[in-house]
FIFI-304875 format. One record per atom (N, C-alpha, C, O): x, y, z; residue in three letters. Coordinates in steps of 0.1 Angstrom, whole numbers, plus 5000, padded with zeros to 4 digits. Example, Ala and Ser with C-alpha at 12.3 -4.5 7.8 and 13.67 -1.06 7.14 Angstrom:
513249435078ALA/512349555078ALA/513249675078ALA/514249675085ALA/512849785071SER/513749895071SER/512950005079SER/513450115080SER/
REM end
This chain:
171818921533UNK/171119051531UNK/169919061540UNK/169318971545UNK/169819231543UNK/168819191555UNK/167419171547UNK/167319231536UNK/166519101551UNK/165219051553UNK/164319091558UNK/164619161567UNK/162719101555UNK/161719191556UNK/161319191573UNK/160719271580UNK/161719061579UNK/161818961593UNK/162319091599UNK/161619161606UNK/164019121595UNK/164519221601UNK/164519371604UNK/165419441610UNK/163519391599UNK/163519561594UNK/162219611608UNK/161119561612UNK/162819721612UNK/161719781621UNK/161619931619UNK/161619991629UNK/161619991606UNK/160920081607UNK/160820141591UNK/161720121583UNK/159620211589UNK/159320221578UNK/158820391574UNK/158320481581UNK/159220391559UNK/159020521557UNK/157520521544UNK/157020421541UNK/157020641537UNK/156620661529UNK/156620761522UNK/157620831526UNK/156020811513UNK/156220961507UNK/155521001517UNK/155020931525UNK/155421161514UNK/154621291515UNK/153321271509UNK/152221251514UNK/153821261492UNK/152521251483UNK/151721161487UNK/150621211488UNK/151821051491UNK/150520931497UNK/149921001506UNK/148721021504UNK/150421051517UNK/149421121527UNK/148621211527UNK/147721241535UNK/149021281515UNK/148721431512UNK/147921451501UNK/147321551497UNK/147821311495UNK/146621361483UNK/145221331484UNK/144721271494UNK/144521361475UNK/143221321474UNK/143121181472UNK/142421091478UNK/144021161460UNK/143521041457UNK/143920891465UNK/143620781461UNK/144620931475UNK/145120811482UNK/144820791496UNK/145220711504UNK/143520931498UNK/143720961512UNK/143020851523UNK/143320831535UNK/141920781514UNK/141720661523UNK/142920531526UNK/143220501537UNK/143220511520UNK/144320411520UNK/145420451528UNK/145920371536UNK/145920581527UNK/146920641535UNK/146220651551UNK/146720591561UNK/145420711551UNK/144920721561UNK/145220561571UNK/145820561582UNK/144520461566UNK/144020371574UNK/145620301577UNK/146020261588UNK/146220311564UNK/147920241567UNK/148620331575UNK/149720281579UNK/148420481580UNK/149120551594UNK/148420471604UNK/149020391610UNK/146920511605UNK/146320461619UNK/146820311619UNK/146820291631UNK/147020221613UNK/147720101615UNK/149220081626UNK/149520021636UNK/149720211617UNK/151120201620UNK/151120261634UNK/151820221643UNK/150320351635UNK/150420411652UNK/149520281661UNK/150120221670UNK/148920271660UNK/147720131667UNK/148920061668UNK/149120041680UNK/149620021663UNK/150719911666UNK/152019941671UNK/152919861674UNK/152120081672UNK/153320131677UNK/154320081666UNK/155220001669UNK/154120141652UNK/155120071642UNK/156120241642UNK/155620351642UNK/157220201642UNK/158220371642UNK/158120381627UNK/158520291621UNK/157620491620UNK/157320541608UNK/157920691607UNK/157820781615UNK/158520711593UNK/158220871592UNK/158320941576UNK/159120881569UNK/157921001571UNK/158021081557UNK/159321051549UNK/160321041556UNK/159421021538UNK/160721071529UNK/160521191528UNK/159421231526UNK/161721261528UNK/162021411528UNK/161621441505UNK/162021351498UNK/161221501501UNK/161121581491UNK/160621411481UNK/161221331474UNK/159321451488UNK/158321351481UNK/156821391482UNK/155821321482UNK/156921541481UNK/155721611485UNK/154521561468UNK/153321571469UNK/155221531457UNK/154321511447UNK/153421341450UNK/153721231455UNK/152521391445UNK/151621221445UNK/152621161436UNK/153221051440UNK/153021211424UNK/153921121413UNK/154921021418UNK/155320921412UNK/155321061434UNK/156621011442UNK/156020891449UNK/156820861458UNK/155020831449UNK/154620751461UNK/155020601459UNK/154920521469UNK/155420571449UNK/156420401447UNK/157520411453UNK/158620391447UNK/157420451465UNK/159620481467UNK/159920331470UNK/161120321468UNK/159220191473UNK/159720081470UNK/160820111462UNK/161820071466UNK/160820181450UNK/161220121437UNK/162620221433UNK/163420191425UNK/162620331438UNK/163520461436UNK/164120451452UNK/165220521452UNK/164020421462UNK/164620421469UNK/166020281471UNK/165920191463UNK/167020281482UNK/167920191480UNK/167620061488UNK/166720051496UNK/168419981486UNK/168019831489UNK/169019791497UNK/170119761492UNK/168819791516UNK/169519781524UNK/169919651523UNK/169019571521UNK/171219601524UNK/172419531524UNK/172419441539UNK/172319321543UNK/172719561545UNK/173119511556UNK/172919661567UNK/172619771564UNK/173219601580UNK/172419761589UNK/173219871588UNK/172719971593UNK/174419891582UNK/175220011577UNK/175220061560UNK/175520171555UNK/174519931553UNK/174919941540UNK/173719931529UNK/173019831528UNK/173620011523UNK/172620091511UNK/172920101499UNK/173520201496UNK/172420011488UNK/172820021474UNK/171820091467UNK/170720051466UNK/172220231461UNK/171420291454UNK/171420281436UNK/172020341428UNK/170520171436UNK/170520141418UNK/169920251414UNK/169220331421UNK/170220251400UNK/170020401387UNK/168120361390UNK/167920241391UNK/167320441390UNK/166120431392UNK/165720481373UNK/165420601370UNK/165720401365UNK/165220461352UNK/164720371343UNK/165320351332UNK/163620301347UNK/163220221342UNK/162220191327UNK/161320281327UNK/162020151320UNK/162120151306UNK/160220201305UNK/159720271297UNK/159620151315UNK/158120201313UNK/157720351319UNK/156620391318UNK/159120451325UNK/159020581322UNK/159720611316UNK/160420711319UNK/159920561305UNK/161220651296UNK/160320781290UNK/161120871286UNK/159120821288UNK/158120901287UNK/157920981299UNK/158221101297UNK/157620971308UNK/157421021322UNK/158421041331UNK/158420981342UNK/159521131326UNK/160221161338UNK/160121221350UNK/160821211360UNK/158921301348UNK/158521351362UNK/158421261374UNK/158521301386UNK/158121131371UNK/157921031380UNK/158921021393UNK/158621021405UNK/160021021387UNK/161621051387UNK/161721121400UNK/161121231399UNK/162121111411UNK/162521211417UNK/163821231423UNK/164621141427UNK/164021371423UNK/165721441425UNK/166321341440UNK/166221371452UNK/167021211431UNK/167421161446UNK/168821201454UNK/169421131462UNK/169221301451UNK/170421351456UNK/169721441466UNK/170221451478UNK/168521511463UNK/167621581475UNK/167321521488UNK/167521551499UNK/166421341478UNK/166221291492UNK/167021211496UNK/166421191507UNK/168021151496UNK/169221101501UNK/170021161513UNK/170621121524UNK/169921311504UNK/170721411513UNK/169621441524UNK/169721571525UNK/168921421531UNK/167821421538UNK/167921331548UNK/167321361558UNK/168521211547UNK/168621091552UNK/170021101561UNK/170821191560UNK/170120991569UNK/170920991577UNK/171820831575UNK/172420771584UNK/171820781561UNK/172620651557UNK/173420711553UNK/173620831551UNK/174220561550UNK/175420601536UNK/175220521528UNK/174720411530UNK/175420561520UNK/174820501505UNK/176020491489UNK/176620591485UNK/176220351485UNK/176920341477UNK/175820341463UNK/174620301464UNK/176220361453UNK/175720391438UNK/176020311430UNK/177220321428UNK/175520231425UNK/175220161409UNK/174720231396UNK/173720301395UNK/175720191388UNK/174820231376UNK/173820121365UNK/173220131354UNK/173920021375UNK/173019931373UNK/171319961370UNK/170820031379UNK/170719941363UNK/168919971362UNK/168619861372UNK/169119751371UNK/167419911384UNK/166919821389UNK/166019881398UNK/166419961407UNK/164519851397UNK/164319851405UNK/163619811421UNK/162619741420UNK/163819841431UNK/163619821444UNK/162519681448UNK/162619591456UNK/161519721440UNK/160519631442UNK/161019491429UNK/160319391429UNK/161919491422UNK/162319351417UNK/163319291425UNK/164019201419UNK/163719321439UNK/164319231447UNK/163919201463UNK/163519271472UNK/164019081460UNK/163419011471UNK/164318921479UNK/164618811475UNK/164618981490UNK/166018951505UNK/165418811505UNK/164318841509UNK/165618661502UNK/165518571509UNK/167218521520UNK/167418401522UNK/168018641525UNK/168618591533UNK/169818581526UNK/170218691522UNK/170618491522UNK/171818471515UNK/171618471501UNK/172518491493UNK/170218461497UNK/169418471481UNK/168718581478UNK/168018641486UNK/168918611463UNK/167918741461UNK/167018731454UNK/167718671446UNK/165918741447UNK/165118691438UNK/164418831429UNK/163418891433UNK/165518861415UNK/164718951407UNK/164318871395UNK/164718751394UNK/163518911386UNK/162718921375UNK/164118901363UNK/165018981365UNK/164118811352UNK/164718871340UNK/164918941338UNK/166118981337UNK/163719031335UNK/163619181330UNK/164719271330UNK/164919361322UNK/165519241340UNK/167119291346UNK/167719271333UNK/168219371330UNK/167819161323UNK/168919171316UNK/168319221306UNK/168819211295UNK/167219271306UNK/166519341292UNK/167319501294UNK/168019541284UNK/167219581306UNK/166919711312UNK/168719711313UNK/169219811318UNK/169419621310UNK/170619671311UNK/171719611302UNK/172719551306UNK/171219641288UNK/171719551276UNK/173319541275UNK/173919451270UNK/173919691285UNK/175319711279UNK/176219601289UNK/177419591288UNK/175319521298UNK/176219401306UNK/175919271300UNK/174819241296UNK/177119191299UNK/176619021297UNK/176319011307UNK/176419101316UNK/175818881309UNK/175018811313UNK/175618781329UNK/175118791340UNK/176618761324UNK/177718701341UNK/178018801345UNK/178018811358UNK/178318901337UNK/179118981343UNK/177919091353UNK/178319121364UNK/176719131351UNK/175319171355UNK/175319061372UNK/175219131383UNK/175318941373UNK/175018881382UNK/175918841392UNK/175818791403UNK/177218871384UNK/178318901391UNK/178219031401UNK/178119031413UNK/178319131393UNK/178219241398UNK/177019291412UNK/177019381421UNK/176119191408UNK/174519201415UNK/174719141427UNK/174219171438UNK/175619021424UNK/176018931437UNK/177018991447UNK/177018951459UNK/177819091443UNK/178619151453UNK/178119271458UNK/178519301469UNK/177319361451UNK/176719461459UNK/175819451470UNK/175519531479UNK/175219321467UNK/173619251471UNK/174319181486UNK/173919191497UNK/175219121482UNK/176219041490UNK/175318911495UNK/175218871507UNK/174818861482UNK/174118741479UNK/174018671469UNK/174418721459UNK/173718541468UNK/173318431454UNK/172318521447UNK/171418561454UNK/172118561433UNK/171518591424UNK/170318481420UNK/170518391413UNK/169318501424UNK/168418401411UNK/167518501409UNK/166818581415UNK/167718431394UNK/166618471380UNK/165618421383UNK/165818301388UNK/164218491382UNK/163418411379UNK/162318451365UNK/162318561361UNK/161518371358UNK/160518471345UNK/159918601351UNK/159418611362UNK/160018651344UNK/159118801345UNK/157818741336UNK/157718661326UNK/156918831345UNK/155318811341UNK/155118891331UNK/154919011335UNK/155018881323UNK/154918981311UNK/153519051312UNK/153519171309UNK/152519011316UNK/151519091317UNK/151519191327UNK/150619251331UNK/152819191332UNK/152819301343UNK/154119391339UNK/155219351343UNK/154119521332UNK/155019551326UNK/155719611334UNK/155619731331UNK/156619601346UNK/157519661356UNK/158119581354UNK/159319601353UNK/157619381353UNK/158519321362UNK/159119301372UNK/160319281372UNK/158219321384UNK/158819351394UNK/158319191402UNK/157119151400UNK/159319121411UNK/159419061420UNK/158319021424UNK/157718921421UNK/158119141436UNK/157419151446UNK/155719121444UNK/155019091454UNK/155419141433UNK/154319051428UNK/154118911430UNK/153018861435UNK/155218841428UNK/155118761423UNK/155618621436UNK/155218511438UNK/156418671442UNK/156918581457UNK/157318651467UNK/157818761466UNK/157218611476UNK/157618671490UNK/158318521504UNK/157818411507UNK/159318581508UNK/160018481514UNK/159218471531UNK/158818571537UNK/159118361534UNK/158718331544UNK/159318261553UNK/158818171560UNK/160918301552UNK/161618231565UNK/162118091564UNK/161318021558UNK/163218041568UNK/164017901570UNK/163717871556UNK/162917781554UNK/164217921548UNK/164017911532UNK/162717861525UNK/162817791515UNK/161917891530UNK/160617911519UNK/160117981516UNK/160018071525UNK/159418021506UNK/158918111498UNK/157618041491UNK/157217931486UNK/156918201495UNK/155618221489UNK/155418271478UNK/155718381475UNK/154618181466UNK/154418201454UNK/152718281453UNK/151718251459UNK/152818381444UNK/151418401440UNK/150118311434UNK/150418191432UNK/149018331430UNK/148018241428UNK/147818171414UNK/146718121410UNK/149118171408UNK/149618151395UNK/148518011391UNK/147817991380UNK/148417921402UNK/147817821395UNK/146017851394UNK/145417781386UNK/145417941400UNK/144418021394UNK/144418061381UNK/143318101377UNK/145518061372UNK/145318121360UNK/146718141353UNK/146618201343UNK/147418121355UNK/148918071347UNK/149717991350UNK/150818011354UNK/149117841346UNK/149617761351UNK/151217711342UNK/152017611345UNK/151217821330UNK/152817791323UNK/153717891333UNK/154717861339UNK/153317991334UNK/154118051342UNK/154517991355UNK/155618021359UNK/153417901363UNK/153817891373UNK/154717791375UNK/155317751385UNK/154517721361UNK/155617571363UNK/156817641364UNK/157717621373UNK/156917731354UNK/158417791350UNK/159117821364UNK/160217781368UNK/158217901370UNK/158817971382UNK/159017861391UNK/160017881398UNK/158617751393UNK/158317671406UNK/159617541401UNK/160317481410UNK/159917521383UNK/161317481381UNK/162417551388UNK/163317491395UNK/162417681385UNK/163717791394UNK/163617781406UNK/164617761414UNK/162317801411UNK/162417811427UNK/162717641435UNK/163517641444UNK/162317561432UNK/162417431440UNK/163917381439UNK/164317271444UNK/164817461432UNK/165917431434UNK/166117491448UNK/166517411457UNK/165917571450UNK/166417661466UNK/165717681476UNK/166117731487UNK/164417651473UNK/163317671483UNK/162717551486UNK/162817461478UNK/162117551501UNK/160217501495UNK/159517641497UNK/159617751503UNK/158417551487UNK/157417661482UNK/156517641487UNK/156117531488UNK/155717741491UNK/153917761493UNK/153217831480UNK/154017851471UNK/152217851479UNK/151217921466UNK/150017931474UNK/149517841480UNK/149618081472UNK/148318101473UNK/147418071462UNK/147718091451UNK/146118011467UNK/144818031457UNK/143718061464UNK/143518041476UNK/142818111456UNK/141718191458UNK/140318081452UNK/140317991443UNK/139618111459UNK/138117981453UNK/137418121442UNK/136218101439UNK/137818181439UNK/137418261429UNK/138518331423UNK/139318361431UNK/138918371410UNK/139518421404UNK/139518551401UNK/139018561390UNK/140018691406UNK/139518811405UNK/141318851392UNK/142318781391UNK/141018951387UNK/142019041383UNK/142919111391UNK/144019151387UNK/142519141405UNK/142719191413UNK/143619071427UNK/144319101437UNK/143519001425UNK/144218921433UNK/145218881437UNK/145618821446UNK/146118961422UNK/147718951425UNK/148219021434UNK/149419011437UNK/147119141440UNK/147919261451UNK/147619201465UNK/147619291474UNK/147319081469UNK/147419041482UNK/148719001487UNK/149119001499UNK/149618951475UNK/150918901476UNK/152019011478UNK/153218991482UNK/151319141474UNK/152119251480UNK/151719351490UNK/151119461491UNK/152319251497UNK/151819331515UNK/153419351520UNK/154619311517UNK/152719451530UNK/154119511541UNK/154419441547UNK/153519381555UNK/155319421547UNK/156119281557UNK/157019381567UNK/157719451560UNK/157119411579UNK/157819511589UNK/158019381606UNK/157319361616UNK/158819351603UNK/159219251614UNK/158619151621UNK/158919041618UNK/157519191633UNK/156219071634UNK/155219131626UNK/154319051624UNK/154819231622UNK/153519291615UNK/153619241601UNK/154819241597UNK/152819211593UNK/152119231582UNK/150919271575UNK/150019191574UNK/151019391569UNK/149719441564UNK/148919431551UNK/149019511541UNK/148319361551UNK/147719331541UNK/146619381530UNK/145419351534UNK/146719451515UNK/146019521510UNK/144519441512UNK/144519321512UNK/143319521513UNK/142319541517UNK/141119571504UNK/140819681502UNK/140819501500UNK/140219551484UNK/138919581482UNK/138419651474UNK/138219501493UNK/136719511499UNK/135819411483UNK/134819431477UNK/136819321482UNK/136219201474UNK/136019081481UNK/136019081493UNK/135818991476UNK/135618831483UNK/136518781485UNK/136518741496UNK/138118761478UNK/138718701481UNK/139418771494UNK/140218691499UNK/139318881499UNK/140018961512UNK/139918871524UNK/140918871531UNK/139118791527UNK/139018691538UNK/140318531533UNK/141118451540UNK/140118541523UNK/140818421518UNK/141918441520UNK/142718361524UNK/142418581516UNK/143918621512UNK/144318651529UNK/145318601535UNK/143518721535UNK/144418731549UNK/144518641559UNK/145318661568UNK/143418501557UNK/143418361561UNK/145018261561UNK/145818211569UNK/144718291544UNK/146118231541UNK/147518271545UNK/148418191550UNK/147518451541UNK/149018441549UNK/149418431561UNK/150518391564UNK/148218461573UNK/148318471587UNK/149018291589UNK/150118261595UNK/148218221584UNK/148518061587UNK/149918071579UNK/150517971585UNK/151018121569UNK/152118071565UNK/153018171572UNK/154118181567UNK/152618261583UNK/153318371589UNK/152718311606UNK/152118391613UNK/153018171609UNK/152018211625UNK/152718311637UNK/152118371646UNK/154218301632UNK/154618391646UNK/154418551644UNK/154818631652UNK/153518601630UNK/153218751625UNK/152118791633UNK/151418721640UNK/151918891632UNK/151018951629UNK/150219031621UNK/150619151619UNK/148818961614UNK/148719021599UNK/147219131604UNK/146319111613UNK/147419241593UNK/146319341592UNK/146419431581UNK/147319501574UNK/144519381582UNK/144419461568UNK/144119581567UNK/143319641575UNK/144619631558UNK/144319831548UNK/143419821538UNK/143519781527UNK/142019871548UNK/141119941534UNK/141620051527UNK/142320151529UNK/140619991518UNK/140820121507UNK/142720091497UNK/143420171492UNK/142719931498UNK/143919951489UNK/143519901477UNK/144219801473UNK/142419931468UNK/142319891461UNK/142620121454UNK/142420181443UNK/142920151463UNK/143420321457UNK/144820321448UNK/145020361436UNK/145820231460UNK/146820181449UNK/146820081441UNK/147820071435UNK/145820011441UNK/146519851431UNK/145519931416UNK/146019901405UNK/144420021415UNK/143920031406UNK/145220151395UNK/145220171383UNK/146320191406UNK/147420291396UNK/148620131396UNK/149720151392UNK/148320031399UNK/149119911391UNK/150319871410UNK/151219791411UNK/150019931417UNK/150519901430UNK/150019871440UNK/148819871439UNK/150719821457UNK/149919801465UNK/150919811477UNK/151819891478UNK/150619711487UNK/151619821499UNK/152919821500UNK/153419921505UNK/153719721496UNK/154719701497UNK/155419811486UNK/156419861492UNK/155119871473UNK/155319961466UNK/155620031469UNK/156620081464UNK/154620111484UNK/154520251485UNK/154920241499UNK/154320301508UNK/155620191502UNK/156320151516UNK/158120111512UNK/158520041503UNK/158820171522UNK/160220131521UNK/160820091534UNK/161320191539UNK/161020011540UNK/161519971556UNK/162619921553UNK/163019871543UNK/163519941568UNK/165019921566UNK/165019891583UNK/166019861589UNK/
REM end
């Protein structure tokens, strides 16, 4: 499956660039992307702010011709459908081909380690009408990868992944700052993952609430951009990844403390293929 390594170019909504409330953040994450000569452009009919997670509603490239579009309906807007956007509009906009699942899933609970994919539980909550095998079966041939489970963080009610690890090449993976402050969670995760990985983990010499959004940065081929929160741990957090990324290049986006305060951060509001 392709990999964040492999991807050179990246899209976002409309709504992120266009609102009030994102405009510093947006702002600084274009001028990034032009300063670096990153090839970027709009999702077509995402003019609402409501649309700016396309991480998560958009499809999960496969491979360089192939695009799985999972059912985008996830159990924490069962209230807010407006969130939702008409993806037959933006699809039809695009220039892939795209096959359909009616699987629940979303975008930001999978994570390309390469021949492995790494979503959250939460999957077999959000899609009661599959057993168990038959879900990771099915997950394994669309994905056209090894399935692993790993615990969903319950205090983060998306369940999504990308919180929580990020792959860093020749099979290792980067764990979040779990041992800052969940240290049952992090055994759990680090029993699943050391079967297939080695692992890294960030920590922070301070403990913020806010520290879980450094682990969700834009990963776009040698660049990596890193949320910007204008707290203490910001020097720590982009210290660390630059050193577990040396052939990257890492940079940070002020003003991302715009998205992590609505529960996101860049990798969210970013979709690269």
């Amino acid at each position: 499956m392709i990999t964040h390594f492999e991807t050179n170019k990246v899209f976002i909504s409309k709504g992120l660039a266009s609102s009030c409330k994102y405009s510093r953040v947006a702002y600084g994450l274009l001028t990034a992307f032009d300063n670096y000569d990153v090839c970027w452009e709009y999702i077509p009919h995402t003019e609402s702010d409501l649309h700016i997670w396309v991480r998560d509603f958009m499809p999960v490239q496969v491979s360089k011709d192939k695009f799985i579009c999972f059912c985008y309906n996830p159990d924490y807007l069962k209230d807010f459908p407006e969130y939702i956007p008409h993806m037959n509009e933006v699809l039809g906009s695009l220039d892939i081909s795209v096959e359909f699942s009616k699987i629940i899933l979303d975008g930001g609970n999978v994570i390309s380690c390469g021949d492995k994919v790494l979503i959250t539980d939460k999957i077999l909550r959000e899609n009661p009408t599959y057993h168990k095998s038959e879900l990771m079966d099915e997950l394994s041939r669309l994905l056209e990868a090894e399935i692993v489970l790993i615990p969903w963080d319950r205090y983060e009610e998306y369940g999504h992944s990308d919180g929580m690890v990020r792959y860093l090449g020749h099979n290792r993976v980067l764990i979040n700052n779990y041992c800052d402050f969940d240290r049952h969670l992090r055994k759990r995760l680090m029993d699943i993952l050391e079967h297939h990985f080695e692992i890294e983990e960030l920590h922070y010499s301070k403990y913020t609430r806010n520290s879980w959004a450094y682990i969700n940065f834009l990963h776009l081929g040698e660049h990596i951009f890193i949320p910007s929160l204008n707290e203490e741990n910001d020097y720590e957090a982009m210290s660390q990844i630059q050193a577990l990324f040396p052939l990257c290049k890492c940079h940070p986006i002020p003003y991302s403390s715009e998205l992590v305060k609505d529960g996101g951060a860049l990798n969210c509001a970013t979709w690269n293929i």
